[in-house]
C-alpha positions as CSV (number, residue, x, y, z in Angstrom):
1,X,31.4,40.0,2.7
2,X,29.2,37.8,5.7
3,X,28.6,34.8,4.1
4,X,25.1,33.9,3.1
5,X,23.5,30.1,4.0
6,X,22.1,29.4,1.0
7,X,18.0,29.1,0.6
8,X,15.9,26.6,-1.0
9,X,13.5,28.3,-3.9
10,X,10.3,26.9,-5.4
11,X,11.1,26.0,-9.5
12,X,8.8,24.7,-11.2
13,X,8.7,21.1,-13.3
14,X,8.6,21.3,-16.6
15,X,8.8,17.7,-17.4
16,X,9.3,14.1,-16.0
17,X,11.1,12.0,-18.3
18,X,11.1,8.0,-18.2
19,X,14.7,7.0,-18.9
20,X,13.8,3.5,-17.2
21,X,11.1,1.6,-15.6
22,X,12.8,2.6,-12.6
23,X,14.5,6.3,-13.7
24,X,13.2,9.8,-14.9
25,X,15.3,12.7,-15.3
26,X,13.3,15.6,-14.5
27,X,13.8,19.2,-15.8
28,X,12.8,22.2,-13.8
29,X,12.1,25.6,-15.2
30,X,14.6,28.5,-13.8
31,X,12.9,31.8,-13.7
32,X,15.2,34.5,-15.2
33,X,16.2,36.4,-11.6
34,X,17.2,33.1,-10.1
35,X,19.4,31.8,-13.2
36,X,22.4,33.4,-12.0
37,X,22.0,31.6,-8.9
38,X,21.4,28.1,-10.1
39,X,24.5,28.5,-12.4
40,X,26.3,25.5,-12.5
41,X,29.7,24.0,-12.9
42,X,30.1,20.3,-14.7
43,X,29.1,17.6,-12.1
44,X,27.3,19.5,-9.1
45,X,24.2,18.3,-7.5
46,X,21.3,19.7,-6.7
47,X,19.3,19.4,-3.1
48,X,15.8,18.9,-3.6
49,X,13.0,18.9,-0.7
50,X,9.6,18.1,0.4
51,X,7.4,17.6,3.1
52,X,5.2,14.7,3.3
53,X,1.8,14.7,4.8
54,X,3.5,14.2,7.9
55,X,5.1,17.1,8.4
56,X,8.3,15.5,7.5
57,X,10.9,17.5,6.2
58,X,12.6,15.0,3.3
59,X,15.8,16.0,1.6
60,X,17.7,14.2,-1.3
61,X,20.8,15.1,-3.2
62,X,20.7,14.8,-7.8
63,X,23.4,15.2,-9.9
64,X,22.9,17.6,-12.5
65,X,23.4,16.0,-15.8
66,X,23.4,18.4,-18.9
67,X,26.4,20.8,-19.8
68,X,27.0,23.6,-17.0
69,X,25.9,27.1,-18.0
70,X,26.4,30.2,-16.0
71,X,23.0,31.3,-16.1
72,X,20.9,28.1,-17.0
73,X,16.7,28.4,-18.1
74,X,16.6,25.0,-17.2
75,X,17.7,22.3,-14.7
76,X,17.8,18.4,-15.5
77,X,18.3,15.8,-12.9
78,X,18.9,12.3,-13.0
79,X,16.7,9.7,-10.5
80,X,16.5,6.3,-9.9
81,X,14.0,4.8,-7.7
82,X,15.1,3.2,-4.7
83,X,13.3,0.5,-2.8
84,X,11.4,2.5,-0.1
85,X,13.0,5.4,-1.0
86,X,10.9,8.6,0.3
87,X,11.8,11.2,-2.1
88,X,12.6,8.5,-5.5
89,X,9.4,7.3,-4.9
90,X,7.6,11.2,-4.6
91,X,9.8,12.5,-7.3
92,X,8.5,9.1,-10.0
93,X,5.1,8.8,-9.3
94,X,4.0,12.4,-7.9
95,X,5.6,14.9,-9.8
96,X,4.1,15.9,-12.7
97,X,4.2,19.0,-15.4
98,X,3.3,21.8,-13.5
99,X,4.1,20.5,-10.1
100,X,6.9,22.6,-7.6
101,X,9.7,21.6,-6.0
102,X,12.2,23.2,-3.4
103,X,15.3,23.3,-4.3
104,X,18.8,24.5,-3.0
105,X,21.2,26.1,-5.6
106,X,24.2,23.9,-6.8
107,X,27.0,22.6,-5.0
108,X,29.7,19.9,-5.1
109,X,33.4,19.5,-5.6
110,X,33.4,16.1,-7.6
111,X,33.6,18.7,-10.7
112,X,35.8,18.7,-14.3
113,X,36.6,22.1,-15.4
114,X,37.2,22.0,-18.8
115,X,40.8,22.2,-19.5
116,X,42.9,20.7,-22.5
117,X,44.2,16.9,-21.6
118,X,42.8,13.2,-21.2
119,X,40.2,12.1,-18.9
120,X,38.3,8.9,-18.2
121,X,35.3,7.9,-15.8
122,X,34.2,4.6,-14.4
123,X,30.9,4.8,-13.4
124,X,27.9,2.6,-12.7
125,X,24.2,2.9,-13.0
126,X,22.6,6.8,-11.8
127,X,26.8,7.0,-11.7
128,X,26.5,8.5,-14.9
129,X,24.4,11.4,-14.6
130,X,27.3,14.0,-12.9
131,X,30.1,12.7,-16.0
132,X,27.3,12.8,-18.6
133,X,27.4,16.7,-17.4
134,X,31.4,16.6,-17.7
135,X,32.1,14.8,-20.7
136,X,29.3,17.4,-22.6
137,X,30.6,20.4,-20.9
138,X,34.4,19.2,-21.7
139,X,34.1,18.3,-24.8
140,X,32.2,21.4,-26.2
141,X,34.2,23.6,-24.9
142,X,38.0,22.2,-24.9
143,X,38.8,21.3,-28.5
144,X,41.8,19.7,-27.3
145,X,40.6,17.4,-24.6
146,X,39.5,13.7,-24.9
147,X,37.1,11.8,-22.9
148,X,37.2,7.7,-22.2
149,X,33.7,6.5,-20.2
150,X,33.4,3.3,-18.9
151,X,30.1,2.2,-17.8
152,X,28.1,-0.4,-15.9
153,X,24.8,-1.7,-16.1
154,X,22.3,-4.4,-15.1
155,X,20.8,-4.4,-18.8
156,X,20.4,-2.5,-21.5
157,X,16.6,-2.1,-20.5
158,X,17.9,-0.5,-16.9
159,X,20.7,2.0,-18.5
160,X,20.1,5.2,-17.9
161,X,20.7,8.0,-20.8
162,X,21.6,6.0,-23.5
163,X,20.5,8.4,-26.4
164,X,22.5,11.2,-24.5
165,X,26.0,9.5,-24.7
166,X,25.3,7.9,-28.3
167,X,24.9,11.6,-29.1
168,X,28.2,12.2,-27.4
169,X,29.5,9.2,-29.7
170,X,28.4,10.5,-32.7
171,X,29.0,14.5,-31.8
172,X,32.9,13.4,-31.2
173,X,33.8,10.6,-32.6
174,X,37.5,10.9,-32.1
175,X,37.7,12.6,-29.0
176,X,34.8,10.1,-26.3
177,X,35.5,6.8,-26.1
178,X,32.9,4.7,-24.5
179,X,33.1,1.4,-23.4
180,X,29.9,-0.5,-21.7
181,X,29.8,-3.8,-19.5
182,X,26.4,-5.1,-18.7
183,X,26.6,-7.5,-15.5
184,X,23.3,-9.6,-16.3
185,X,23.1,-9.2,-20.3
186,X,25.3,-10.4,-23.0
187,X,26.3,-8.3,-25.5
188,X,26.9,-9.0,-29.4
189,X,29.8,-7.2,-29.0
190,X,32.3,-5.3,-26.7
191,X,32.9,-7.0,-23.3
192,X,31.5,-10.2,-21.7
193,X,29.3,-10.1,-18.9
194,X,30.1,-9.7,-15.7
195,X,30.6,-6.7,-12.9
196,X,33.6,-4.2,-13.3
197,X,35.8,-5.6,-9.5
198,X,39.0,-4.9,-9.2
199,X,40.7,-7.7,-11.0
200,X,38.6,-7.1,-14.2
201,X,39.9,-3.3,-13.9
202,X,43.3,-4.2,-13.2
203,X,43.3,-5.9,-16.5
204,X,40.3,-3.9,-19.0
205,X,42.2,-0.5,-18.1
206,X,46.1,-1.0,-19.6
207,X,44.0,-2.9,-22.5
208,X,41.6,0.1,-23.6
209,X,44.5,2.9,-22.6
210,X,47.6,1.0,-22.3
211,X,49.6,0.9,-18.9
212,X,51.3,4.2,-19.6
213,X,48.3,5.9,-20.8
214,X,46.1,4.7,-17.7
215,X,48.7,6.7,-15.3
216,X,49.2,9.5,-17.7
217,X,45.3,10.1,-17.6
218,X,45.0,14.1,-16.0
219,X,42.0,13.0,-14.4
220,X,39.9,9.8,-13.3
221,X,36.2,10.4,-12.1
222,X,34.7,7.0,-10.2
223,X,31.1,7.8,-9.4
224,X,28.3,5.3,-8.4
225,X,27.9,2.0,-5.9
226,X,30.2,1.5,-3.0
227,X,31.8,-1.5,-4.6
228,X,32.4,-0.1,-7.9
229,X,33.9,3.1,-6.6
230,X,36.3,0.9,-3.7
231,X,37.2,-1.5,-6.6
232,X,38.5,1.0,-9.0
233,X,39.8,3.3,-6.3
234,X,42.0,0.0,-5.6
235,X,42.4,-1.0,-9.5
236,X,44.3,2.7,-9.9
237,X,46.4,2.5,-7.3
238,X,47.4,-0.8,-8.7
239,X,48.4,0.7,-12.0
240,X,49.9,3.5,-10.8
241,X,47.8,6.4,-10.8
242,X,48.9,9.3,-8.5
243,X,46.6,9.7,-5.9
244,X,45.3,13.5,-6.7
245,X,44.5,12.5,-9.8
246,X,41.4,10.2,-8.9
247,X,38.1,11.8,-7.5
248,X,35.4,10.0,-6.5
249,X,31.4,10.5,-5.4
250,X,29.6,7.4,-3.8
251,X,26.5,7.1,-4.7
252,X,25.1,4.4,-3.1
253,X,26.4,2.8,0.4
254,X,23.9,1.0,1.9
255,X,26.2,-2.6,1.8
256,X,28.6,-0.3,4.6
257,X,25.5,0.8,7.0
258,X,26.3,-2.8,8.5
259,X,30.5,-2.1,8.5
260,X,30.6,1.3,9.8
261,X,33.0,1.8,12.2
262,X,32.3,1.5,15.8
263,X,32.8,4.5,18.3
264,X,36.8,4.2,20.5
265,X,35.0,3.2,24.3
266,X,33.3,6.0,26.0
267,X,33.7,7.9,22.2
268,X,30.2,9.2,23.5
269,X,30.7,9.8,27.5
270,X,31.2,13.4,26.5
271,X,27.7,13.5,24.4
272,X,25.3,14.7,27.8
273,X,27.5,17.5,28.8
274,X,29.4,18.7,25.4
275,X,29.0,22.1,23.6
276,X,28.8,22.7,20.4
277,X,29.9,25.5,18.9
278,X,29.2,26.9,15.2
279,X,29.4,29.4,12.8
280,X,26.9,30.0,10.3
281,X,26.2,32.5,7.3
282,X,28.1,34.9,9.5
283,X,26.6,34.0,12.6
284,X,28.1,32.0,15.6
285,X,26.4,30.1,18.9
286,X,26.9,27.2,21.4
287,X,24.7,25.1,22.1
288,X,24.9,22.0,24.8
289,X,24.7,18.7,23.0
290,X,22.2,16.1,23.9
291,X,23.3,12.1,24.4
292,X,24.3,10.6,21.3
293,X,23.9,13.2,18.9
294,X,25.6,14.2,15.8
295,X,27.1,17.8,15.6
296,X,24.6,18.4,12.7
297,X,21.9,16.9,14.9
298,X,22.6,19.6,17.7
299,X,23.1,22.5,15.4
300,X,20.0,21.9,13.8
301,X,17.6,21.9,16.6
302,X,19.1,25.6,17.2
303,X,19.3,26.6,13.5
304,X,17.0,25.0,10.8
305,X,19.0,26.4,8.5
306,X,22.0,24.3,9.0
307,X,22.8,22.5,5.3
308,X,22.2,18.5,5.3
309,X,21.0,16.3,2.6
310,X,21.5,12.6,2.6
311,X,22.5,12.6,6.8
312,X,24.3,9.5,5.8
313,X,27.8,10.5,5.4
314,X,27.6,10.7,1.3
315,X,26.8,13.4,-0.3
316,X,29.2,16.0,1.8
317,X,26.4,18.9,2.0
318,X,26.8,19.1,5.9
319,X,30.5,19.7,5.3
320,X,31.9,21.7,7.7
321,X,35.6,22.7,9.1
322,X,36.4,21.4,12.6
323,X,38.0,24.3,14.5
324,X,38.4,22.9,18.3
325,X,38.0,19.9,20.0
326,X,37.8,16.6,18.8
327,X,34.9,14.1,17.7
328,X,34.7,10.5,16.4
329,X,33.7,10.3,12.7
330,X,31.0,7.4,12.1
331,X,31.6,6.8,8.6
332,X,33.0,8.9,5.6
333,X,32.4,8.3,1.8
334,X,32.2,12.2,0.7
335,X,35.4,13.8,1.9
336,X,38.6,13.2,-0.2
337,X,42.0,12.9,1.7
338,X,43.3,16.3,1.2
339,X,39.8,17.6,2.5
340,X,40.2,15.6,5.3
341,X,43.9,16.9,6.3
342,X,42.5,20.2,5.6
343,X,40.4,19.7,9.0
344,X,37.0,18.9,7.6
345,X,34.8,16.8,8.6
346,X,30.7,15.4,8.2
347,X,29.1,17.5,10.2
348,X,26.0,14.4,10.0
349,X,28.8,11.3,11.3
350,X,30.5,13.3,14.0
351,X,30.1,12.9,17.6
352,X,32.0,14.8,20.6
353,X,34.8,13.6,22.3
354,X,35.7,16.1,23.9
355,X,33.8,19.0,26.4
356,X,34.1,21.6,23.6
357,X,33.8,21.4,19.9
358,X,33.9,24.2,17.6
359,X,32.5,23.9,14.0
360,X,33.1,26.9,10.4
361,X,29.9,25.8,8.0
362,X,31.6,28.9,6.2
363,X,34.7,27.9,5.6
């Protein structure tokens, strides 16, 4: 079977929600010959587009953040504003019942399939939107699986779905196990203020699972800010925790814009007089790079259809599997380890090094 790139379709809103003052989660109708194709599985994203009045084409990546279904009516999203953000700021003050929005069907591999077993999340802020889809999804369909989430917020005023995982609470008392630190708020109860670093993992984890229990976890899912993500990438490995059985989806990592790694000398020499070469749905070409490009920058002034969403090394959409050649990787936040050995790379961080470099979106 030629593999097929994957198209955005028009789905209508059907509501924008206010979570926060500054997060909606907005639902989209799925009309019955599409649902098939928007099926889900528990933590995907969704890409959603627009084009502003200057003919700017504008792309940002969602989490999905009800149960998966295989043929969903409906799709819900999770979004925070961000300051200047170009879609956040569309998506909260534009949209309304009734508007229309492009979007591409699912995809993502920071995903639980429910299976019996133990699993825990640490997650902060719009974090919680892809585990709020795999803690429902898990815990409704595996009767023997248990679920520990431990969240961060500013406030109480700025978390986002709190009447979705007090339902989770209530729905499974013995099986979800939530646990919230606020870092500008005190709290009656539960822990003191402060932000969930490395230390205060290293010590809160072996106190809510014990040390054991922490590495006999099946699963850990870290999803939100750099930091958070870095600190209890590092507050794992401290305890333990076998490396395959983390997974982890940055959210945010503006703080590393500043910090990303510098190309080798001349990592770019090659840039004027490199080809790229790609395969696509099926379809291959070359095309001669221009100074200073990306590989996804070159492939897309030849195909338009070349998958990209954030263009800033986090989401993974322009993942793509290097097959010659070699390039310099800016920066890297999407791609786990074993991805990585498998030869992929960010199609949107990765220059030429070399005269020829050959690049499988399909694969």
């Amino acid at each position: 079977m030629v593999p097929t790139v994957p198209t955005f379709h028009p789905l209508r809103v059907r509501s924008v929600e206010r979570l926060t003052d500054d997060s909606a989660a907005l639902t989209l109708d799925v009309p019955p010959e599409l649902r098939e194709t928007f099926g889900h599985a528990p933590g995907q994203h969704l890409t959603l587009r627009r084009v502003n009045e200057r003919g700017e084409e504008i792309r940002r990546t969602y989490s999905l953040c009800d149960p998966a279904r295989s043929r969903p009516p409906s799709l819900r999203v999770g979004i925070r504003l961000v300051e200047g953000g170009l879609f956040s700021t569309y998506a909260l003050k534009e949209l309304t019942e009734g508007s229309t929005v492009e979007v591409l069907p699912p995809i993502g591999r920071f995903v639980l399939q429910p299976r019996p077993g133990r699993f825990a999340a640490v997650v902060g802020g719009s974090g919680i939107t892809p585990v709020l889809s795999m803690a429902g999804t898990l815990l409704a369909r595996e009767p023997a699986a248990r679920f520990c989430l431990i969240r961060s917020d500013r406030t109480t005023a700025s978390t986002m779905f709190l009447e979705e995982v007090a339902d989770l609470k209530d729905r499974y008392p013995d099986r979800f196990h939530l646990v919230t630190a606020l870092s500008r708020e005190e709290q009656h109860s539960g822990l003191p203020s402060g932000r969930l670093d490395t230390e205060r993992l290293t010590a809160l984890l072996p106190a809510l699972l014990s040390e054991s229990g922490v590495r006999e976890t099946d699963g850990w899912y870290l999803c939100g800010p750099l930091g958070l993500v870095e600190g209890a990438t590092e507050a794992l490995r401290a305890l333990g925790v076998p490396r395959d059985r983390v997974h982890q989806e940055i959210f945010h990592a503006d703080t590393a814009v500043a910090a990303a790694s510098a190309p080798p000398p001349g990592a770019r020499a090659m840039s004027g007089s490199a080809t790229v070469s790609a395969t696509l749905g099926g379809r291959g070409g070359s095309w001669p790079a221009s100074q200073g490009e990306t590989l996804l920058e070159t492939v897309l002034r030849n195909r338009s259809d070349a998958p990209y969403a954030c263009k800033g090394g986090v989401c993974g959409t322009c993942r793509a599997r290097l097959l010659g050649g070699e390039i310099h990787v800016d920066r890297n936040f999407a791609l786990e380890p074993e991805e990585l050995d498998a030869g992929y790379v960010l199609a949107c961080q990765s220059h030429p090094l070399t005269a020829k470099v050959e690049v499988d979106f399909d694969a």
